[in-house]
MOPAC internal coordinates of N, CA, C and O (Angstrom, degrees):
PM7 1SCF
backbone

  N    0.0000 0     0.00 0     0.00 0    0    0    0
  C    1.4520 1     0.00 0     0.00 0    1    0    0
  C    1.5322 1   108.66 1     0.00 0    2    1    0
  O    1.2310 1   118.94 1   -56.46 1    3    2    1
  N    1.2582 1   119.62 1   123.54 1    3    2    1
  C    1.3247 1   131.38 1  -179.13 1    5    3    2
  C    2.1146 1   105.80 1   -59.49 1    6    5    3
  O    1.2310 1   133.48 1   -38.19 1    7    6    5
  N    1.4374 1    91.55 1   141.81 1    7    6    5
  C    1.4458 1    94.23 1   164.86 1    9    7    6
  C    1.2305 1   136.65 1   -85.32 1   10    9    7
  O    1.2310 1   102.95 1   -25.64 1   11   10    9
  N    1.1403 1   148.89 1   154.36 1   11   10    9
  C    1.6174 1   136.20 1  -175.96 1   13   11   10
  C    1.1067 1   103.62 1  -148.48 1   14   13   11
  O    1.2310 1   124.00 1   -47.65 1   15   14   13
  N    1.6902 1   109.92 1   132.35 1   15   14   13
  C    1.4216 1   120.29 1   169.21 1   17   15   14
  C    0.7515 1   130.22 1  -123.41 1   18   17   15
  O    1.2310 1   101.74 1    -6.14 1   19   18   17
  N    1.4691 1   150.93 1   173.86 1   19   18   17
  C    1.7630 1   139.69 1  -119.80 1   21   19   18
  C    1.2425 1   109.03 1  -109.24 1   22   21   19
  O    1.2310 1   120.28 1  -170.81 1   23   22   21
  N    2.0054 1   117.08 1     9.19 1   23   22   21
  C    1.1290 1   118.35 1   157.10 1   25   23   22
  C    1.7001 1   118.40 1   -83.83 1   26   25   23
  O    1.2310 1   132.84 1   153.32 1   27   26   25
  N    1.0917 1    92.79 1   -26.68 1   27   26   25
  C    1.6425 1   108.50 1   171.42 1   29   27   26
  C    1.6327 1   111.06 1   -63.04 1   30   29   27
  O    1.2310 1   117.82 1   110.76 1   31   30   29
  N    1.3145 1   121.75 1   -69.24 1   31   30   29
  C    1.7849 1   108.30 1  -179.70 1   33   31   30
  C    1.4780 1    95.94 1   -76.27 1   34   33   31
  O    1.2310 1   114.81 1  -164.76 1   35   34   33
  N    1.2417 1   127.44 1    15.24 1   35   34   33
  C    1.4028 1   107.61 1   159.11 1   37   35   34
  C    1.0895 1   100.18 1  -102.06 1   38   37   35
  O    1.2310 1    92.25 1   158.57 1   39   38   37
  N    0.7745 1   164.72 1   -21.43 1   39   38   37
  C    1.7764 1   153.40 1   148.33 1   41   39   38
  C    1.2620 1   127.40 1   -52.22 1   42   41   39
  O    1.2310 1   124.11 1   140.95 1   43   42   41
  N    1.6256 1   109.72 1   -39.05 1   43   42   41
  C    1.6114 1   122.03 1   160.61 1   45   43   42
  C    1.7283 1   113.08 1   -55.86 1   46   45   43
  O    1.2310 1   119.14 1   130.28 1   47   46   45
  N    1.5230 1   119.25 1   -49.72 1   47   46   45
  C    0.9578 1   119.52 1   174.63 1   49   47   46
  C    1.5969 1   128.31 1   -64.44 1   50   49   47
  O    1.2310 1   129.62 1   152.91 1   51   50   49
  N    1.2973 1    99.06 1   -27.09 1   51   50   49
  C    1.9595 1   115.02 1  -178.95 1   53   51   50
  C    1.6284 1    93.32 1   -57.73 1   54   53   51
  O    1.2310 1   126.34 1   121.96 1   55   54   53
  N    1.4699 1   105.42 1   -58.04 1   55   54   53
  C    1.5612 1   121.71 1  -165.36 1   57   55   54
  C    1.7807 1   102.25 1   -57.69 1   58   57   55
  O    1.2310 1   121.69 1   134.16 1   59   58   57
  N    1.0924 1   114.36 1   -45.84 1   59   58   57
  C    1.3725 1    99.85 1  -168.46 1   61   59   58
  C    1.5686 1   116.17 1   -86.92 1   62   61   59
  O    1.2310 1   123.88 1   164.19 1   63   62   61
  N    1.1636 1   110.16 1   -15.81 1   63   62   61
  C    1.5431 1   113.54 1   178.64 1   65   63   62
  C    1.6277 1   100.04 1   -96.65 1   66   65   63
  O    1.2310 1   107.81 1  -178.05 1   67   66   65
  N    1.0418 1   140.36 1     1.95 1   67   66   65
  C    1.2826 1   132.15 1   154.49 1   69   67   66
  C    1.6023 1   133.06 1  -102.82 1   70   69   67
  O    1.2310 1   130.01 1   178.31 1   71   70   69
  N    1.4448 1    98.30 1    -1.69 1   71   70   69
  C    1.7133 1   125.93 1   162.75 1   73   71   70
  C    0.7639 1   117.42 1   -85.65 1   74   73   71
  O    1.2310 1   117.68 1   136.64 1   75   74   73
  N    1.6391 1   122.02 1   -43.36 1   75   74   73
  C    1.6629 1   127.68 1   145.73 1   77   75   74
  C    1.2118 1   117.88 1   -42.26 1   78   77   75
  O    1.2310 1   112.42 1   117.96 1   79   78   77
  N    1.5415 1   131.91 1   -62.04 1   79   78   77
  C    1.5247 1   124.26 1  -166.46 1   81   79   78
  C    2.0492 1    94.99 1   -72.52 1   82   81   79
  O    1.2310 1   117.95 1   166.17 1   83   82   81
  N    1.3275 1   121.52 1   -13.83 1   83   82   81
  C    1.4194 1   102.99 1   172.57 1   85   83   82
  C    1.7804 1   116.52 1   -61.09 1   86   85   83
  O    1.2310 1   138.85 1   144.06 1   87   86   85
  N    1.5080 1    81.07 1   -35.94 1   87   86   85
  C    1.9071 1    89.41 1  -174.27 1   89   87   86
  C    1.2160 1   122.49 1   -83.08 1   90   89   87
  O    1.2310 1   116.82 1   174.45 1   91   90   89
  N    1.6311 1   123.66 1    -5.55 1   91   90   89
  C    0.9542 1   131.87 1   162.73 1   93   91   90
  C    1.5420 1   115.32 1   -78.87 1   94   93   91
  O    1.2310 1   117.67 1   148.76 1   95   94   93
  N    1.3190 1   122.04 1   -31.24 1   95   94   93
  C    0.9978 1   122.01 1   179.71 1   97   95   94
  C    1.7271 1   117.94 1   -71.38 1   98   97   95
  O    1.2310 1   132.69 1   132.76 1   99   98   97
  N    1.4467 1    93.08 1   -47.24 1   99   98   97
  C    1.5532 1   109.26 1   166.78 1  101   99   98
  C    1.7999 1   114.64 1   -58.92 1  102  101   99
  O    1.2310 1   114.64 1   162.62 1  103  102  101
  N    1.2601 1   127.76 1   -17.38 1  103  102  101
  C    0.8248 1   126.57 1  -156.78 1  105  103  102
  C    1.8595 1    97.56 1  -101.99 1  106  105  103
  O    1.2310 1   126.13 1   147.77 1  107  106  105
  N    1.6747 1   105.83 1   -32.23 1  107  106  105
  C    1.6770 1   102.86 1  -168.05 1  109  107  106
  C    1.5648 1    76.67 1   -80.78 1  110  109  107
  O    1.2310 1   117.10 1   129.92 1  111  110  109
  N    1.4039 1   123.12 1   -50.08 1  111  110  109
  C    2.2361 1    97.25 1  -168.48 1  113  111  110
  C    1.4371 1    97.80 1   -60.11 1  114  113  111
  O    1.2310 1    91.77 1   166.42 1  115  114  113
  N    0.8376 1   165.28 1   -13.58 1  115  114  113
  C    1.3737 1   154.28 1   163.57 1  117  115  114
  C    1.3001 1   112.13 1   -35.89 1  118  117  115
  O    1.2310 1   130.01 1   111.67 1  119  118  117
  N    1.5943 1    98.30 1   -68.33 1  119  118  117
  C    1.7995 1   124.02 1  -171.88 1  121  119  118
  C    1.5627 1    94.02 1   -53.70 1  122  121  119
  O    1.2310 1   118.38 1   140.01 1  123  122  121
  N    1.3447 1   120.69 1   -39.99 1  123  122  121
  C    1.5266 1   125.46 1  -155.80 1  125  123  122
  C    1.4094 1    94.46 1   -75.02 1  126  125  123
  O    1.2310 1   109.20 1   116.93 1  127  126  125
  N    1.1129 1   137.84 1   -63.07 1  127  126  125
  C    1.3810 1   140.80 1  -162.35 1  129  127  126
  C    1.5035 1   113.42 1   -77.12 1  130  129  127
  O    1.2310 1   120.16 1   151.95 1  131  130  129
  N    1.7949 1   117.29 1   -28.05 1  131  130  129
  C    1.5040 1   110.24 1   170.45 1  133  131  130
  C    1.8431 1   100.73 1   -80.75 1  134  133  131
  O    1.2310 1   113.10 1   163.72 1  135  134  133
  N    1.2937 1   130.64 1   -16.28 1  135  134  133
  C    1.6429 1   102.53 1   173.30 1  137  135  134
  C    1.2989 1    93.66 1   -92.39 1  138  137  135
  O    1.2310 1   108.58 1   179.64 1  139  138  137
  N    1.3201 1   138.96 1    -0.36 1  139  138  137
  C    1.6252 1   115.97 1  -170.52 1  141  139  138
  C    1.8927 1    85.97 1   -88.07 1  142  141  139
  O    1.2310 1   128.73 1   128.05 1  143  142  141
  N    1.3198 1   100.79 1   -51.95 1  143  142  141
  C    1.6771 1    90.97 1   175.80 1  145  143  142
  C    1.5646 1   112.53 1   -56.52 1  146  145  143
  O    1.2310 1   108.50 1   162.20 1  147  146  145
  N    1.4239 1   139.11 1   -17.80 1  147  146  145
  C    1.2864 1   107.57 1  -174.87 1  149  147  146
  C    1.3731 1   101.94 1  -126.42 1  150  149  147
  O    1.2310 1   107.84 1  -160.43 1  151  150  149
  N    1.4548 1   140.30 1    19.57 1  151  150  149
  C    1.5813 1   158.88 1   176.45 1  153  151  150
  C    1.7571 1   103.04 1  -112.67 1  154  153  151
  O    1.2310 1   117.88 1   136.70 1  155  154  153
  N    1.2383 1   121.63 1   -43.30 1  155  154  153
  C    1.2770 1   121.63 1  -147.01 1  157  155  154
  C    1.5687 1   125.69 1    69.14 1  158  157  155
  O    1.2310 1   126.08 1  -145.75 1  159  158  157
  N    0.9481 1   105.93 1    34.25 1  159  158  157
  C    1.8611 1   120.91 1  -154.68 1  161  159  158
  C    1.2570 1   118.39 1  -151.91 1  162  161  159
  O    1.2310 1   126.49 1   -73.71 1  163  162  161
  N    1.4406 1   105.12 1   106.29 1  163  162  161
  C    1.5916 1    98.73 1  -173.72 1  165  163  162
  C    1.7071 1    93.95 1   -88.11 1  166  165  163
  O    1.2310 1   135.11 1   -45.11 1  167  166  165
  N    1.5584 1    88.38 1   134.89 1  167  166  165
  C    1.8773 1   115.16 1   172.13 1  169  167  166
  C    1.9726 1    99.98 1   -79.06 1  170  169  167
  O    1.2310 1   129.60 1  -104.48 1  171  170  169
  N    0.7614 1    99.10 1    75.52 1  171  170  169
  C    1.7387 1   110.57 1   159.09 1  173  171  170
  C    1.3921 1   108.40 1   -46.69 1  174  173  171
  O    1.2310 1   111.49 1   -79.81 1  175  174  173
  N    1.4847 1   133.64 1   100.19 1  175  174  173
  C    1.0611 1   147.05 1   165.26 1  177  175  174
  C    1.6972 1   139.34 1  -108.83 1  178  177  175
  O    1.2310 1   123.47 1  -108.06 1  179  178  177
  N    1.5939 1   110.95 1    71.94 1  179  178  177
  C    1.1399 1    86.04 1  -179.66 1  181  179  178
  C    1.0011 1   140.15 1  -139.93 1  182  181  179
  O    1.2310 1   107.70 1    10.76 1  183  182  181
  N    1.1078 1   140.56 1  -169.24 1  183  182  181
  C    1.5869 1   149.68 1  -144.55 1  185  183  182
  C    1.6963 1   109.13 1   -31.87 1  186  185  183
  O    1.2310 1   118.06 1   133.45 1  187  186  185
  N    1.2398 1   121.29 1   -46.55 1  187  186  185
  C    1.4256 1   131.27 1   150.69 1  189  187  186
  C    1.3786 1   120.68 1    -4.89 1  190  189  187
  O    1.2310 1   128.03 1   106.29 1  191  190  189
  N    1.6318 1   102.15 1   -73.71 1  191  190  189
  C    1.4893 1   110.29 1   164.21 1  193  191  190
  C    1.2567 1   126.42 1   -40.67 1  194  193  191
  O    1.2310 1   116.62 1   111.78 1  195  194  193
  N    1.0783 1   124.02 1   -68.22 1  195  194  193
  C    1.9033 1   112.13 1   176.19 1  197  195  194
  C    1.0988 1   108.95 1   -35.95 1  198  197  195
  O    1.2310 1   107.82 1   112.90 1  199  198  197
  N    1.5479 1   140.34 1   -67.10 1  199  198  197
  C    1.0173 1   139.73 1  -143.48 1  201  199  198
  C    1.8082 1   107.85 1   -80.52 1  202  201  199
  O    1.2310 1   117.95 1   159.04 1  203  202  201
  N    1.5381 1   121.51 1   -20.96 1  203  202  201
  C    0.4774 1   125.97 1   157.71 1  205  203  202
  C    1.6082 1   138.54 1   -75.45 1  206  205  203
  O    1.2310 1   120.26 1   149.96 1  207  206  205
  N    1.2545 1   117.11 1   -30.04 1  207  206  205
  C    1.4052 1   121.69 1   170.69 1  209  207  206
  C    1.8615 1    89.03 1   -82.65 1  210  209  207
  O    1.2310 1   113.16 1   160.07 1  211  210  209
  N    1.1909 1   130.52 1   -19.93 1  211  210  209
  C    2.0590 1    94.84 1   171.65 1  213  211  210
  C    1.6235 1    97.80 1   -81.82 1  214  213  211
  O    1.2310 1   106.71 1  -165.98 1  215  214  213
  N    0.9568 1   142.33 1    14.02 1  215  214  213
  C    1.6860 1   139.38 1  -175.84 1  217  215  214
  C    0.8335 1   115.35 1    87.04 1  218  217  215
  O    1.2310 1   103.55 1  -147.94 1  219  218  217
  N    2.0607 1   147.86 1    32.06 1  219  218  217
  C    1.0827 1   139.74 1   167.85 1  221  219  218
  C    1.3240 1   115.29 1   -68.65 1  222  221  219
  O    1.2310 1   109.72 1   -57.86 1  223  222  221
  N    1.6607 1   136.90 1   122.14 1  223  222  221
  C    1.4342 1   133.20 1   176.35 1  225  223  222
  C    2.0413 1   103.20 1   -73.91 1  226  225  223
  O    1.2310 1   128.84 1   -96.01 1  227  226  225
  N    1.3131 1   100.57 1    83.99 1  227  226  225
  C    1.3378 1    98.69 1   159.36 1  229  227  226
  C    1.4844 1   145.21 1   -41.78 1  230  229  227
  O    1.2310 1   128.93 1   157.58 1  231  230  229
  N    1.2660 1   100.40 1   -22.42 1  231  230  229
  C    1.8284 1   120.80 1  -162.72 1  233  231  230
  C    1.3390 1   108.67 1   -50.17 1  234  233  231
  O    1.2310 1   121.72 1   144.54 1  235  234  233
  N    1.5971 1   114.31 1   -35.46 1  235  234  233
  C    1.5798 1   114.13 1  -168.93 1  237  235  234
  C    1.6445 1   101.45 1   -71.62 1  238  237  235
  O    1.2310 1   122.80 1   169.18 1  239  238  237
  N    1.4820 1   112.24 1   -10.82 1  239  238  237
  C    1.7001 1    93.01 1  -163.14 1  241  239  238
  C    1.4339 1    81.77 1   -94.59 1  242  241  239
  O    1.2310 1   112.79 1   134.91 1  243  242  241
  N    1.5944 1   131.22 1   -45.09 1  243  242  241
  C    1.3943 1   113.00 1  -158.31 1  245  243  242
  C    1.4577 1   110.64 1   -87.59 1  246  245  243
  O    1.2310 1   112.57 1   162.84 1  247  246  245
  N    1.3993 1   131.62 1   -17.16 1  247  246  245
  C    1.1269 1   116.34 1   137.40 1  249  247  246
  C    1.3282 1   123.32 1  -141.32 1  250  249  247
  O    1.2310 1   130.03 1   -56.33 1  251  250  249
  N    1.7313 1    98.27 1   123.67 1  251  250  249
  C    1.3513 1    94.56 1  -166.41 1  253  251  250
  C    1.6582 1   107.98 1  -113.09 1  254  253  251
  O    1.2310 1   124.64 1     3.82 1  255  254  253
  N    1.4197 1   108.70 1  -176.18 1  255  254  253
  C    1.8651 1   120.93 1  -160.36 1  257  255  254
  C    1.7290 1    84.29 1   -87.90 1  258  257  255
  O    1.2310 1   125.19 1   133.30 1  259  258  257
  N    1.2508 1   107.64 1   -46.70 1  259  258  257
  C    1.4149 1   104.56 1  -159.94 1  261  259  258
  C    1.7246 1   111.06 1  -155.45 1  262  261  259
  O    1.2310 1   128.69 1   -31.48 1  263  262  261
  N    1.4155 1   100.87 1   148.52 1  263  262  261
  C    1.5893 1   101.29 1   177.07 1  265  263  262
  C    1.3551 1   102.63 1    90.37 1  266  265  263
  O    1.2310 1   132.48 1  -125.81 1  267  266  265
  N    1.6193 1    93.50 1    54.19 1  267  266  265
  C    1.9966 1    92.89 1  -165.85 1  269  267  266
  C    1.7371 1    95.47 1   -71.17 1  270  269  267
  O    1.2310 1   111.63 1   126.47 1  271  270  269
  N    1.4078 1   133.38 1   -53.53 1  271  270  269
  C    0.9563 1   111.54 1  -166.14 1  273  271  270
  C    2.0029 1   121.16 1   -78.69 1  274  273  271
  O    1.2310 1   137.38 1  -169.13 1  275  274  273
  N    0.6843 1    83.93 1    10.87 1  275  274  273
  C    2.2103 1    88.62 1   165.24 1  277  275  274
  C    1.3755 1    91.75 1   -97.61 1  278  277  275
  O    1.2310 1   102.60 1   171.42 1  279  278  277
  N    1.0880 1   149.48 1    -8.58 1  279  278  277
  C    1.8901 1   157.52 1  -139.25 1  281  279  278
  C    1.3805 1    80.73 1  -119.97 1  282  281  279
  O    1.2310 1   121.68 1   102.16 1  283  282  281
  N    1.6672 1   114.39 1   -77.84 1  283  282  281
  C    1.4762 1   101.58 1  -155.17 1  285  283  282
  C    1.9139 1   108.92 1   -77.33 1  286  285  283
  O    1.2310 1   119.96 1   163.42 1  287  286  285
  N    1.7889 1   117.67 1   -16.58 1  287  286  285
  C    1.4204 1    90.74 1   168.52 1  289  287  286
  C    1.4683 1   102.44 1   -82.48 1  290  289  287
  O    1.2310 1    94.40 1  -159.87 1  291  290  289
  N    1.1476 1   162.04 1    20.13 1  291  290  289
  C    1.6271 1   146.86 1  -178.49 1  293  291  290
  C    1.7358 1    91.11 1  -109.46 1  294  293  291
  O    1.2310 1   111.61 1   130.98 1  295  294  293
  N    1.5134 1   133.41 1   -49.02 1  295  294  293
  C    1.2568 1   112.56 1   137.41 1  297  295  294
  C    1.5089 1   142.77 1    49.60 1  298  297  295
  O    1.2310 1   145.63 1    66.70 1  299  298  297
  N    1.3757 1    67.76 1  -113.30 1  299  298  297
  C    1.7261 1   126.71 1   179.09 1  301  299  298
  C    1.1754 1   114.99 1   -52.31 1  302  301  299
  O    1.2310 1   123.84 1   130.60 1  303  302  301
  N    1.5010 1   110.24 1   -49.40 1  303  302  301
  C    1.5179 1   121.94 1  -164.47 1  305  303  302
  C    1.6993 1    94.22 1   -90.15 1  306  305  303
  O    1.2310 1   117.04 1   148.05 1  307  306  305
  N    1.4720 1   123.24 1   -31.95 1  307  306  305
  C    1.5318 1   129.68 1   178.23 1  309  307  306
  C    1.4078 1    92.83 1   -55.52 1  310  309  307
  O    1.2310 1   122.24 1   117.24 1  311  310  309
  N    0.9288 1   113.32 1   -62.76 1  311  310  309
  C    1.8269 1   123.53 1  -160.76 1  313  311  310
  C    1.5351 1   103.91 1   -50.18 1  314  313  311
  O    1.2310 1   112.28 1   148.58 1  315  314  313
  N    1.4293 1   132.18 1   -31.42 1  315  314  313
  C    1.3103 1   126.71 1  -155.58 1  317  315  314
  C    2.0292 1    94.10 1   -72.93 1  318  317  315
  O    1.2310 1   123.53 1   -14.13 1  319  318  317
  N    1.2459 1   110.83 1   165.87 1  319  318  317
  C    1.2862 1   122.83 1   165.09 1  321  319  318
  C    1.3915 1   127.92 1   -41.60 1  322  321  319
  O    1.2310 1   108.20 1   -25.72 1  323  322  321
  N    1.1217 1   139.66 1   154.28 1  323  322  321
  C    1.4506 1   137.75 1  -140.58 1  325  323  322
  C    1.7641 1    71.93 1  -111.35 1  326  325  323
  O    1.2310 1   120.01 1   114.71 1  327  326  325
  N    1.6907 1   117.59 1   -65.29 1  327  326  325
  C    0.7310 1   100.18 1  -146.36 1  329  327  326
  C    2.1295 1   111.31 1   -71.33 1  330  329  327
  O    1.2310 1   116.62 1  -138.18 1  331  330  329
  N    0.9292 1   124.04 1    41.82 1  331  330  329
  C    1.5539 1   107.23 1  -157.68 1  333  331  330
  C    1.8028 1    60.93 1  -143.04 1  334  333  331
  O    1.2310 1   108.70 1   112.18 1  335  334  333
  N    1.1405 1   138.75 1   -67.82 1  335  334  333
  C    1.6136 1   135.55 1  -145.28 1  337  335  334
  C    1.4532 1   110.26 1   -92.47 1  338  337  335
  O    1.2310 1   119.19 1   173.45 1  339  338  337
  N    1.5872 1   119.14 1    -6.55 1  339  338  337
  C    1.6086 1    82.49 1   159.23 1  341  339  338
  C    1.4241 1   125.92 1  -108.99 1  342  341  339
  O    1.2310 1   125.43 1  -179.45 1  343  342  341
  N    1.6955 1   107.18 1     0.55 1  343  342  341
  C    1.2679 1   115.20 1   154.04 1  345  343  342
  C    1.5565 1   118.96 1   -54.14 1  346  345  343
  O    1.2310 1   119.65 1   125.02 1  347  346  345
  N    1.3133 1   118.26 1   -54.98 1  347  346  345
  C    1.7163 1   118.85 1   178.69 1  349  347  346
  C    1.3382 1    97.08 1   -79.56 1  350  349  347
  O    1.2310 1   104.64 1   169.15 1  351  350  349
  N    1.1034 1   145.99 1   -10.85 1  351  350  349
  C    1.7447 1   121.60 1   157.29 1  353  351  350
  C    1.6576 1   113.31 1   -69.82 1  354  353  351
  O    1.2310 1   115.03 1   142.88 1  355  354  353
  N    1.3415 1   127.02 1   -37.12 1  355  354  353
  C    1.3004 1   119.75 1   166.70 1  357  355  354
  C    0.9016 1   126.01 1   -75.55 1  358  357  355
  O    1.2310 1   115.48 1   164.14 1  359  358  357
  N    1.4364 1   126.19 1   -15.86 1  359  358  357
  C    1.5904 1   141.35 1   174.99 1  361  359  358
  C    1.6293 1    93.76 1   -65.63 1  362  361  359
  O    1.2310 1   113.70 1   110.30 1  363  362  361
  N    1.1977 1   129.53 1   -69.70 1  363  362  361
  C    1.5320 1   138.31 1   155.59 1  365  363  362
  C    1.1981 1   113.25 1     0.96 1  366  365  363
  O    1.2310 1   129.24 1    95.11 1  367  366  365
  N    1.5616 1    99.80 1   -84.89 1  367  366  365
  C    1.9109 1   118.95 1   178.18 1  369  367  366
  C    1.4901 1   101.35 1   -56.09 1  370  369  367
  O    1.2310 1   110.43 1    97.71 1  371  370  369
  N    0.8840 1   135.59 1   -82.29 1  371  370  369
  C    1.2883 1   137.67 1  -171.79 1  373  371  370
  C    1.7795 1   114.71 1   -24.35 1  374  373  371
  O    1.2310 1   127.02 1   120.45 1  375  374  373
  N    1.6440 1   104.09 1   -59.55 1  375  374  373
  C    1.4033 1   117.12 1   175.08 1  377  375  374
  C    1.7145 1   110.92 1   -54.41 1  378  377  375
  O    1.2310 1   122.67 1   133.02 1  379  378  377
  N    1.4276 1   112.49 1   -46.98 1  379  378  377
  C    1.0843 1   105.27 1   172.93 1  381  379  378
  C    1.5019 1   141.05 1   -85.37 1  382  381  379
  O    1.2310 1   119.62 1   178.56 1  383  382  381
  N    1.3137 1   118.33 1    -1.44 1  383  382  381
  C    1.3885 1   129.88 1   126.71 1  385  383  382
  C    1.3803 1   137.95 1   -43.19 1  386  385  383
  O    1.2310 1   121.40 1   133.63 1  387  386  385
  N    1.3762 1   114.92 1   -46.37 1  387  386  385
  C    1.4582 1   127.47 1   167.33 1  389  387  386
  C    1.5143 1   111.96 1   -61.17 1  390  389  387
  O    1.2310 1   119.27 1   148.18 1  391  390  389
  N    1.4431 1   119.00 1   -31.82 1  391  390  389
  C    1.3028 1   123.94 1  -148.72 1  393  391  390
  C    2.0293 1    79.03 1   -94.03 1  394  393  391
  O    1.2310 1   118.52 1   111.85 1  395  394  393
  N    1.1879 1   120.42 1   -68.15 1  395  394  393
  C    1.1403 1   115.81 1   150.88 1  397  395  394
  C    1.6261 1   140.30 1    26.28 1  398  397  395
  O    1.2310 1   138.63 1    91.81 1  399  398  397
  N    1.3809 1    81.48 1   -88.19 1  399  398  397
  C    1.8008 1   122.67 1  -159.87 1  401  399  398
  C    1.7639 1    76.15 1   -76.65 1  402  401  399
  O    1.2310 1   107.66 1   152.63 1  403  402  401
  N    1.3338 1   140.64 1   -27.37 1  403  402  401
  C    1.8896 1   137.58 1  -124.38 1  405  403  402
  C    1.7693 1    79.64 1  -113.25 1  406  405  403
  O    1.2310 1   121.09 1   124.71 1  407  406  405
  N    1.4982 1   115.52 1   -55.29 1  407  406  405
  C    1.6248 1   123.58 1  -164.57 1  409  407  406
  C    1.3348 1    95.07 1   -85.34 1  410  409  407
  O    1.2310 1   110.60 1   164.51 1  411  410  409
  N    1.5018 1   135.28 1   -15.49 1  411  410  409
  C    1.5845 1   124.81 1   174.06 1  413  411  410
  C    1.6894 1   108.24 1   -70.45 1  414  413  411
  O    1.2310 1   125.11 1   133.36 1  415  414  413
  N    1.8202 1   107.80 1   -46.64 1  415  414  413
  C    1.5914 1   103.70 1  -173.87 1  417  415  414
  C    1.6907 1    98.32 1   -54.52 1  418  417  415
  O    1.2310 1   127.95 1   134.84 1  419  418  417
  N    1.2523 1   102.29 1   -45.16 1  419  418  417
  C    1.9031 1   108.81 1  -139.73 1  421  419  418
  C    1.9707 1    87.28 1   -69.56 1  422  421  419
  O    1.2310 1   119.02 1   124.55 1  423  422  421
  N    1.2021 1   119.48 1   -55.45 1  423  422  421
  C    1.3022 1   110.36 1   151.48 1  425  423  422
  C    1.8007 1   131.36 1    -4.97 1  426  425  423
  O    1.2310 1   120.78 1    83.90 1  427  426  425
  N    1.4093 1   116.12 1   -96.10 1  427  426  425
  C    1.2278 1   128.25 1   148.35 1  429  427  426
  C    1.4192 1   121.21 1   -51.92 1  430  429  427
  O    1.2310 1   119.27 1  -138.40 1  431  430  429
  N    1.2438 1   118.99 1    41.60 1  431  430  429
  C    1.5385 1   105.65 1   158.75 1  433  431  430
  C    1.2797 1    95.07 1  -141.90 1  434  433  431
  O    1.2310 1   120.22 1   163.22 1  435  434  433
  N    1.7477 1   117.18 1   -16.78 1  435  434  433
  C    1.5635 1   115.98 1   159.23 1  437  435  434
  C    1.5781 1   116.07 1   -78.55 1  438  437  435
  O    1.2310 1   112.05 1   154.31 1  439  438  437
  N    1.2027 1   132.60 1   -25.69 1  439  438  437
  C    1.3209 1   138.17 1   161.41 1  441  439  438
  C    1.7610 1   103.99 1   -26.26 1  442  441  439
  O    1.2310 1   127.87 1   114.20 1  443  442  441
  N    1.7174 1   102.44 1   -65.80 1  443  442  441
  C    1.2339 1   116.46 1  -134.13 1  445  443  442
  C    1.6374 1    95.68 1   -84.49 1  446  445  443
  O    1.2310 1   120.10 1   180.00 1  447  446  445

């Protein structure tokens, strides 16, 4: 029986949670294009929304006291499409977990 080490289901895991956020992404333009085909109305969705339906108070980015320009690129990046940005925000998290999980082994194996 072959051995496996925690760079291995960390790579299995990178792969499947970012095949997932592909199909999620594929899955909200889906929704977008069957009500634009059956509304006549494109549902403008973006990135905003997530963060807002888990309870993030947005207000400081869209209007903020100070630090207008970090305001208008964070914005910016709210404004982009739900479906294109929360796939590459987990692509992000995900990558940077792996990257993580990669300098924790290599770490502890110089310890030891």
């Amino acid at each position: 029986m072959p051995k496996y080490n925690r760079d291995y289901f960390a790579d299995i895991a990178y792969f499947i949670i970012n095949f997932i956020a592909v199909l999620v992404g594929i899955g909200i333009l889906g929704w977008q294009v069957y009500y634009w085909l059956k509304n006549g109305v494109w549902a403008n969705l973006p990135l905003a929304l997530a963060f807002e339906y888990f309870g993030f108070n947005l207000n400081p980015i869209f209007n903020p006291v100070d630090w207008h320009g970090l305001a208008k690129i964070a914005a910016w990046l709210l404004n982009c499409p739900l479906a294109m940005g929360l796939p590459a925000l987990i692509w992000l998290f995900s990558a940077t977990v792996k990257e993580w999980l990669k300098t924790e082994d290599k770490n502890k194996n110089k310890d030891t």
